[in-house]
N, C-alpha and C positions, 0 to 999 in steps of 0.2 A: 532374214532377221526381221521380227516383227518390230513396232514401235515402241512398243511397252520395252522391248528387249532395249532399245536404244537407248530412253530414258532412263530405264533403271541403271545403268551407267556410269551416269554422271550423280546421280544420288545417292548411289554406293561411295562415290570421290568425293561426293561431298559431305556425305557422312565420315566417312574415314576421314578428313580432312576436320570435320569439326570434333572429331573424337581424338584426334592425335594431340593436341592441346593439353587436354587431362593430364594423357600419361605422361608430357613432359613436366608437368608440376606435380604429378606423383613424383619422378626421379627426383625432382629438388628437394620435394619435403621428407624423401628418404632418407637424403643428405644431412638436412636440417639435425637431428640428434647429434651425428659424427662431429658437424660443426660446432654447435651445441660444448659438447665432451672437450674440442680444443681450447672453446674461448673460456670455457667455466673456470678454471684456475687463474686464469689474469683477473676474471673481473671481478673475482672474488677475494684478490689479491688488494684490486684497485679501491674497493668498496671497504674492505677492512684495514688498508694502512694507508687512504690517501682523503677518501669521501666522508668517512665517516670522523676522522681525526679533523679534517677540516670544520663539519657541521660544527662538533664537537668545540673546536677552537672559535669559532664564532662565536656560541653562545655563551663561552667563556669568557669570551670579551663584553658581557654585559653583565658581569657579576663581579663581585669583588671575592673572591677566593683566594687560599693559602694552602690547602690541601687538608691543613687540622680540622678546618670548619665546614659545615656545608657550602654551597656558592648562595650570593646572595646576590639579587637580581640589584643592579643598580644603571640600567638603562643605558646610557650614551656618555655618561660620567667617566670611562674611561677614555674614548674619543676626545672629552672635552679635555681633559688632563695635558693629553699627548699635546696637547696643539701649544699648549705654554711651558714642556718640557725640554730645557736649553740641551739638553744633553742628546737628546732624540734628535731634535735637528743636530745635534754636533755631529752623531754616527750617523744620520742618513749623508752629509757635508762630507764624511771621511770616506763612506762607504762610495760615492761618487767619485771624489780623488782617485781611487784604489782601481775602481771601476775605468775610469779614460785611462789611464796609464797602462792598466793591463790590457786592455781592448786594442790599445793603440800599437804597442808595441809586439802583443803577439800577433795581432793581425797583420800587421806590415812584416815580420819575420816570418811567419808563418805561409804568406804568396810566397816570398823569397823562396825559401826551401823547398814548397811544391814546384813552384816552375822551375828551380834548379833538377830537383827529382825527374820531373816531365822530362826537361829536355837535354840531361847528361846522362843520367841510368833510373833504369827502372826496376833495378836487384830487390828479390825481395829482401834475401841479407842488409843493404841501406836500409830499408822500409821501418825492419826490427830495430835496427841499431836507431833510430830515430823514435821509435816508440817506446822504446824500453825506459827512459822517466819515467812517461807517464803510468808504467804497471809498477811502479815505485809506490807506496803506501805514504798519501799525501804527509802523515805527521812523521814520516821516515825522513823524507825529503826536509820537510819545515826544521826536524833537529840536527842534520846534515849542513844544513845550511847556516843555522845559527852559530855551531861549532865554528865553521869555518870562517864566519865574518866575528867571529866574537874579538873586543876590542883586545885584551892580553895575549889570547893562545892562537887566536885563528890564521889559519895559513895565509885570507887574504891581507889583513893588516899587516904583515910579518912580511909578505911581499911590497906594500906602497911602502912598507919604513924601508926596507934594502932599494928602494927604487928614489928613498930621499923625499916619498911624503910623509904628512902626521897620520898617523893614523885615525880612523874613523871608528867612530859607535854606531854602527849603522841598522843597530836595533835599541838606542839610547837614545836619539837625537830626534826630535819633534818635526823636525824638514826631512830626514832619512828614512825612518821608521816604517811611513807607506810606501813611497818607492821600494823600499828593498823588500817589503813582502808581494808586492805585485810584480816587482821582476824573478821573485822566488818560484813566483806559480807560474810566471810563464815559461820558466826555464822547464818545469816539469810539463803543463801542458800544449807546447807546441809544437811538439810531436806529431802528437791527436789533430790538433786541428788543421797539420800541414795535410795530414794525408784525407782529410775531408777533402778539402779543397783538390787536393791529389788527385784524388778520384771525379770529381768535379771536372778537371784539365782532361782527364780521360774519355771524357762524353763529346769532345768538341771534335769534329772529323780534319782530319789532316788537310781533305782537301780545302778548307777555308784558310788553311795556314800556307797551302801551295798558291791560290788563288790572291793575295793580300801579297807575297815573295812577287809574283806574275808582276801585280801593278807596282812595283818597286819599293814599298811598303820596309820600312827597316825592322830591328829585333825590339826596338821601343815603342818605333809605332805600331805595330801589331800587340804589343801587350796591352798598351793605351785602348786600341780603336777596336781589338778581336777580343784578344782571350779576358780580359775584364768584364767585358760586359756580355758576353756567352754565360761567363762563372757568376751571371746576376742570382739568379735561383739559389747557388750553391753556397753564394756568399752571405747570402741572408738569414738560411738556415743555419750558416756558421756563425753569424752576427747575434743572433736570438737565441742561441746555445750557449755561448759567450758570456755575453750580459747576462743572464738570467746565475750562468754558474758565475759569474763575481760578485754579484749580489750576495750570494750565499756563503763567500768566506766565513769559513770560523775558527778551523784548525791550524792553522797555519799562526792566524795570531793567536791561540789560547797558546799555543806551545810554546811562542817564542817570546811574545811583550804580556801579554794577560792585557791587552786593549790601553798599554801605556805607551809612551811617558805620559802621563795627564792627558789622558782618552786622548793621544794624539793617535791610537790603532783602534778604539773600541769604534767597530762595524755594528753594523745594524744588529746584524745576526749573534754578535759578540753578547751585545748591549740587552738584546732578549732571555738570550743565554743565562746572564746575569740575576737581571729580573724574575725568571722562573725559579731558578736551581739555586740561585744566593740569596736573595731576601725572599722568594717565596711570594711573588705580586703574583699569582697565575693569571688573573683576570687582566689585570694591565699590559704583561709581556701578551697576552693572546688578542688585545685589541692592537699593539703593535704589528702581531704575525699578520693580523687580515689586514691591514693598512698596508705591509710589504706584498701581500698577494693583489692585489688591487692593483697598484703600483706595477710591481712583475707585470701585469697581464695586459697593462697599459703600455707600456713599454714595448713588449713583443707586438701587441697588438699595431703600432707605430710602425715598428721594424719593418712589418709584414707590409705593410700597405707602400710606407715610403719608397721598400726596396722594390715593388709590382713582382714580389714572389712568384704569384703563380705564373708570371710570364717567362719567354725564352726567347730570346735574337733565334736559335737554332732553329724556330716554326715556317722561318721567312727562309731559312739559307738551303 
């Protein structure tokens, strides 16, 4: 074998070697179309009822509009409005009552039920029976509920009077009013957010729960000191799912109080509701919406960092 013969060799491998490169970003950008064809329907989805609705509500927050007239640009004059409007702080003030009550209680009932689920059965049959509120049709739910707490006919006052209490208006009364629509959406959505969480309990490996039993660890202190803070990731993402959807009430009270007794229910979302569709401010109700988006994205934004989302006890164990 002569020298040339040797050399050419490795020149040929190295050619082939700088030539293989290409063809694998040829495969990719073959790809590229096929992927293309998937994402095109969301983002055209996204850009026509999410991006563009947005831009749209922005700059309708700097014009005074009613829909009869053209928009007419009037600057920051909506923002400055908002800031001395008693009623805006009263539903952003309600909208927060509504917001810890509902957060608190389904979030604490909703661990309950997933580690109940985790550690008694895993049926998918419970699973359904547990989510079936929530494929309930939320203003199904909201008139179900008012029926039955109503102050003359409803089954639950008809029971505290045989039990020897007064009865309650507990969509009449200025102290009841939020309470009982935040325990109305939790009844329907903690379902949902058990079996987040649910699934959350399912990622954690049994041997940290055998190893925790090992050091004599009890069924409390392993919830405290393992499965809590395992479920950090899971609980965050359930936290920022949460808030963000009870920010957004609106149906529940258009159905039931229409934002009464004396805005003791009108929410944010109510109170814009209002302002667009009843007196017709669109400019005003739209410097409102970006003020709650803002807000929204501050909050989540919070969530995510407070709770160290992206992190997992799971990387160490």
């Amino acid at each position: 074998m002569t020298s040339d013969t040797v050399h050419a060799a490795p020149r040929r491998t190295e050619a082939a070697s700088r030539g293989a490169p290409p063809r694998r970003r040829g495969r990719r950008l073959g790809d590229l179309p096929i992927a293309l064809a998937f994402v095109l329907p969301a983002a055209l989805g996204f850009l026509l009822f999410y991006l563009w609705p947005a831009l749209r509500a922005f700059y309708l927050s700097l014009t005074q509009y009613n829909v009869l007239t053209p928009p007419r640009f009037i600057g920051l004059d909506n923002y400055e409005r908002l800031l001395g409007d008693h009623l805006f702080w009263n539903a952003l003030m309600v909208t927060a009552e509504y917001v810890v009550i509902n957060i608190g209680v389904q979030t604490v009932m909703s661990v309950l039920l997933a580690v109940l689920m985790h550690r008694l059965t895993r049926s998918m049959f419970v699973r359904g029976v547990v989510l079936l509120p929530f494929l309930v049709a939320n203003v199904v739910v909201a008139l179900v509920w008012f029926w039955m707490l109503d102050y003359q006919l409803g089954i639950v006052n008809q029971g505290l009077e045989w039990l020897g209490v007064d009865r309650l208006a507990f969509f009449g009364e200025s102290e009841l009013a939020i309470p009982t629509i935040a325990l109305v959406n939790t009844w329907r959505h903690v379902g949902y957010t058990a079996l987040l969480i649910f699934a959350g309990l399912q990622m954690i490996p049994s041997s940290v729960y055998e190893a925790a039993a090992i050091d004599g660890a009890g069924e409390w202190r392993i919830f405290w000191r393992v499965t809590l803070p395992l479920l950090r990731p899971v609980m965050a993402l359930v936290m920022v799912l949460t808030v963000i959807g009870s920010f957004q009430v609106f149906d529940t009270v258009a159905v039931t109080t229409g934002g009464g007794p004396i805005n003791a229910t009108r929410v944010i979302y109510y109170y814009i509701y209002d302002l667009a569709f009843t007196r017709f401010h669109f400019g005003y109700a739209a410097a409102l919406s970006s003020v709650l988006f803002v807000l929204l994205a501050g909050v989540a934004y919070l969530q995510l960092r407070l709770s160290r989302a992206g992190e997992s006890d799971l990387k160490g164990s």
